[in-house]
C-alpha positions as CSV (number, residue, x, y, z in Angstrom):
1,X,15.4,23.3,31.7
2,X,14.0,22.6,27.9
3,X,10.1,22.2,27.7
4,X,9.2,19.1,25.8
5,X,7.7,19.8,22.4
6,X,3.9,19.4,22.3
7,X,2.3,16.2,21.3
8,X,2.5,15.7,17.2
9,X,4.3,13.9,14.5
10,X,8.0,14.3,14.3
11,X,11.0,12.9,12.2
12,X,11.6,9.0,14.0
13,X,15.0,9.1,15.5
14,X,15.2,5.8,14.8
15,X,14.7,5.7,11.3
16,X,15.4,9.0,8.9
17,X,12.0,6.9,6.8
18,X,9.5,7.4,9.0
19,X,7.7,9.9,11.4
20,X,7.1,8.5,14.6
21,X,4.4,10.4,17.1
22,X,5.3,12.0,20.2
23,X,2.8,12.6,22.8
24,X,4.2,15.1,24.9
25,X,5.9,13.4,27.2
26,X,7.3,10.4,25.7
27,X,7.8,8.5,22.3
28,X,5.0,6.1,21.2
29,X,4.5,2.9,18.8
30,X,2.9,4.8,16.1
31,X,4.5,5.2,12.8
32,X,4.1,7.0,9.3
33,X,5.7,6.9,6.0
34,X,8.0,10.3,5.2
35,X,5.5,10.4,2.5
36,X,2.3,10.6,4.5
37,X,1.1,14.5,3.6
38,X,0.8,16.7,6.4
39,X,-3.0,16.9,6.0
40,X,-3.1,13.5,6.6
41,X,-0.3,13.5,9.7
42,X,-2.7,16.1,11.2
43,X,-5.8,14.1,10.7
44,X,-3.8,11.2,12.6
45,X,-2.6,12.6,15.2
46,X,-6.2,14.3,16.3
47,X,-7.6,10.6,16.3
48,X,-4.7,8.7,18.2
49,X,-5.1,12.1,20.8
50,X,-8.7,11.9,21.0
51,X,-8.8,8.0,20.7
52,X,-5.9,7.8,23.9
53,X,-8.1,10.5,25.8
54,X,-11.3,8.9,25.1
55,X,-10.0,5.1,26.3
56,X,-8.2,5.9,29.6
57,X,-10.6,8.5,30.7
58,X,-13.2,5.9,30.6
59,X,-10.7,3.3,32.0
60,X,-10.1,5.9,34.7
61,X,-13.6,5.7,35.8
62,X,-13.6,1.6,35.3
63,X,-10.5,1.4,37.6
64,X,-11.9,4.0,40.5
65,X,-15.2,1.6,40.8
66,X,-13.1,-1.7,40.4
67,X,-10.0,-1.7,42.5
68,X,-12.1,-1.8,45.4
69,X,-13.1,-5.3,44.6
70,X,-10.1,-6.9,42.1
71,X,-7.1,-5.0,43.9
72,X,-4.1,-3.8,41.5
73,X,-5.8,-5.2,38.4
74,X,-3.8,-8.2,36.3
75,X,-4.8,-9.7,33.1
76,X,-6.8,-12.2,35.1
77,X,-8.7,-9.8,37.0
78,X,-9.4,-7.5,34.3
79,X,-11.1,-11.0,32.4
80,X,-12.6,-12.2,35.1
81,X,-14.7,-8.9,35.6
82,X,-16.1,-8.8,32.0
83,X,-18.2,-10.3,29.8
84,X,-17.5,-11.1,26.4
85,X,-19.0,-9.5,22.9
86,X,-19.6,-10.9,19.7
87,X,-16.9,-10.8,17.6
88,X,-17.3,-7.4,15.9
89,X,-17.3,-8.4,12.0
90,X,-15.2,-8.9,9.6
91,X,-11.8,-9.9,11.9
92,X,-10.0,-8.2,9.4
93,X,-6.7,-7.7,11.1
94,X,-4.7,-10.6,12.2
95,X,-2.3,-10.1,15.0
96,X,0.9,-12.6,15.4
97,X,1.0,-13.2,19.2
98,X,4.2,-12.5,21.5
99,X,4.4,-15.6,24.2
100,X,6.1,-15.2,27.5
101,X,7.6,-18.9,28.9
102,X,5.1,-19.3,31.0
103,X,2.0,-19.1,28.2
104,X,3.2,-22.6,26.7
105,X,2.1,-24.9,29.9
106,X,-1.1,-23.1,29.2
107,X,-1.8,-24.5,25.8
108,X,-1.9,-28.1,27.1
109,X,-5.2,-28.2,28.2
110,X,-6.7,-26.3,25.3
111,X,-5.4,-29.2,22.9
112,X,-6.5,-31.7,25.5
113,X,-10.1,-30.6,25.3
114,X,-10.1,-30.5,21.6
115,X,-10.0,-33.4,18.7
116,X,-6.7,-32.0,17.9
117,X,-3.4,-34.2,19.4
118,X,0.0,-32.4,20.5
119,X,2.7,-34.6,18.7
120,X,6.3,-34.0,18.3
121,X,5.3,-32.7,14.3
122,X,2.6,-30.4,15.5
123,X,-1.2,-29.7,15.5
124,X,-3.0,-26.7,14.7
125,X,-6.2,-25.6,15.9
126,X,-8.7,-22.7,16.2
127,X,-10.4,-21.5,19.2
128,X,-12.8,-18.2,20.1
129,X,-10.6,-15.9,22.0
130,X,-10.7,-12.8,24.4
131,X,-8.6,-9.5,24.0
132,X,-8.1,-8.4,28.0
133,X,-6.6,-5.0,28.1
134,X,-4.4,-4.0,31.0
135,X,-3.3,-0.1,30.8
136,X,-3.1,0.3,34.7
137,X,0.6,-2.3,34.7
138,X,3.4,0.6,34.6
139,X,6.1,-1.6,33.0
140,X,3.5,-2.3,30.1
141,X,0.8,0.1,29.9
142,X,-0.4,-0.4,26.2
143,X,-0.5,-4.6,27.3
144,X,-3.2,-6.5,25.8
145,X,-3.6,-10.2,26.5
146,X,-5.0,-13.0,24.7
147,X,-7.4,-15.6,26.8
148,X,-8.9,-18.7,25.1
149,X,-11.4,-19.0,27.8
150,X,-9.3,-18.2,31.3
151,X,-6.1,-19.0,29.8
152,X,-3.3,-16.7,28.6
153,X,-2.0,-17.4,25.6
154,X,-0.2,-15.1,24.7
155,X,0.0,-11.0,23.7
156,X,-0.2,-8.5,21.0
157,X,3.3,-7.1,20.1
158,X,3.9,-3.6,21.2
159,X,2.7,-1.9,17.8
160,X,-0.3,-3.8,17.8
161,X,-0.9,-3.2,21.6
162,X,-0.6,0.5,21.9
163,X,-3.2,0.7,18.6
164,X,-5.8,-1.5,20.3
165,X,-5.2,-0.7,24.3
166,X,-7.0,2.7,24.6
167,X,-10.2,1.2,22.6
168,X,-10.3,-2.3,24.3
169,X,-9.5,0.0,27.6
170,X,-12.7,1.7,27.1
171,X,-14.8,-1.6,26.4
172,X,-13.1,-3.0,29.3
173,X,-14.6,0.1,31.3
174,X,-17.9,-0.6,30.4
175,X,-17.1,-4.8,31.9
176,X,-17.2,-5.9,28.3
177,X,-14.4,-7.8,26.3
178,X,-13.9,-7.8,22.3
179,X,-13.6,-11.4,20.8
180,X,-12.1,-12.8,17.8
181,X,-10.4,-16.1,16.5
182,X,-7.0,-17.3,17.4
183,X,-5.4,-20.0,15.5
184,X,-2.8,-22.0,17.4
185,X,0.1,-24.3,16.3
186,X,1.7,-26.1,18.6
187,X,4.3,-29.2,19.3
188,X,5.8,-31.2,22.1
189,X,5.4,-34.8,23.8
190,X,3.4,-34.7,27.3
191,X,4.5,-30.8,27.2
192,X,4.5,-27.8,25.0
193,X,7.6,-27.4,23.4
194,X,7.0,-25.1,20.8
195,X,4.0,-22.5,19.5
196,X,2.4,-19.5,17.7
197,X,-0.6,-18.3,17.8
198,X,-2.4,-16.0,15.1
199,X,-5.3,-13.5,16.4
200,X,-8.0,-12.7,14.2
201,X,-9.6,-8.9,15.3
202,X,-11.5,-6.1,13.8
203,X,-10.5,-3.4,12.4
204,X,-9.6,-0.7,15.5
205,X,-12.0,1.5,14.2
206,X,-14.9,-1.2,14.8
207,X,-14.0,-0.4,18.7
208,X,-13.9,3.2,18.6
């Protein structure tokens, strides 16, 4: 039987362009230019290591006090067991937001309660929002979720999700939640028929 190679940056099979890293067991999300200097591939691949060690050793510790009380945790549960932070300054990174079916009947009630109407043309409006991480689902465990107060509205694409996981992980471990801003569009009559949403977060280093 072949050993897997060690955990570094390797050619993406996917694209001749790129390197993509390898963890040791398994491809991941993170990309690099062909151009990127070796130097620089090392430096990388030390932080995303540490970074990923770091976030779900602290997660690890969360999950052994928690599950006790939330059972197998969900988005929901994860929220409901932490507060939120400030929004760590400046929201320099803005994150275009997957949505599952089931989001849209959520966004209803957020435009309800605000001075903006739902009409067939659209309305947009701007609201604080949570980032929930959720590494302990096995069929997603880089998700990260986006509440505008208990509601899910959405989540990061996988790039975006396996970046920010392992640091929102560790927040989350401590019962704490980032924040940022999340501007939603939306149409429909009676019922949401169509959306996007835009997050606003920091920089991942701000979380680190």
């Amino acid at each position: 039987m072949t050993e897997a190679p060690p955990a570094a940056w390797f050619p993406d099979p996917d694209d001749p362009a790129q390197y993509r890293y390898w963890d040791g067991t398994a491809w991941t999300e993170h990309r690099a230019p062909r151009s990127t200097t070796s130097d620089q591939l090392s430096k990388a691949g030390k932080d995303l290591a540490d970074g990923l060690a770091k976030g779900l050793t602290a997660v690890g510790g969360w999950l052994d006090k928690n599950v006790a009380q939330i059972g197998k945790p969900s988005f929901a549960s994860v929220a409901a067991s932490c507060q939120d932070e400030p929004p760590r300054e400046p929201l320099s990174h803005s994150v275009e937001l997957v949505h599952a079916p089931g989001d849209l009947p959520g966004l209803l009630p957020i435009f309800a309660s605000s001075s903006v109407a739902l009409t067939p043309e659209g309305g947009t409006l701007e609201q604080p929002c949570r980032f929930v991480p959720n590494p302990w689902d096995p069929r997603d465990p880089t998700g990260v979720a986006v509440f505008v107060g208990t509601t899910n509205i959405g989540r990061f694409p996988a790039d975006d999700a396996a970046t920010y996981c392992p640091p929102l992980a560790a927040l989350a471990s401590r019962s704490v939640l980032a924040t940022g801003i999340v501007t939603i569009w939306a149409s429909g009559a009676g019922q949401v028929q169509a959306a996007r949403a835009t997050a606003r977060v920091g920089d991942v280093a701000a979380y680190a």
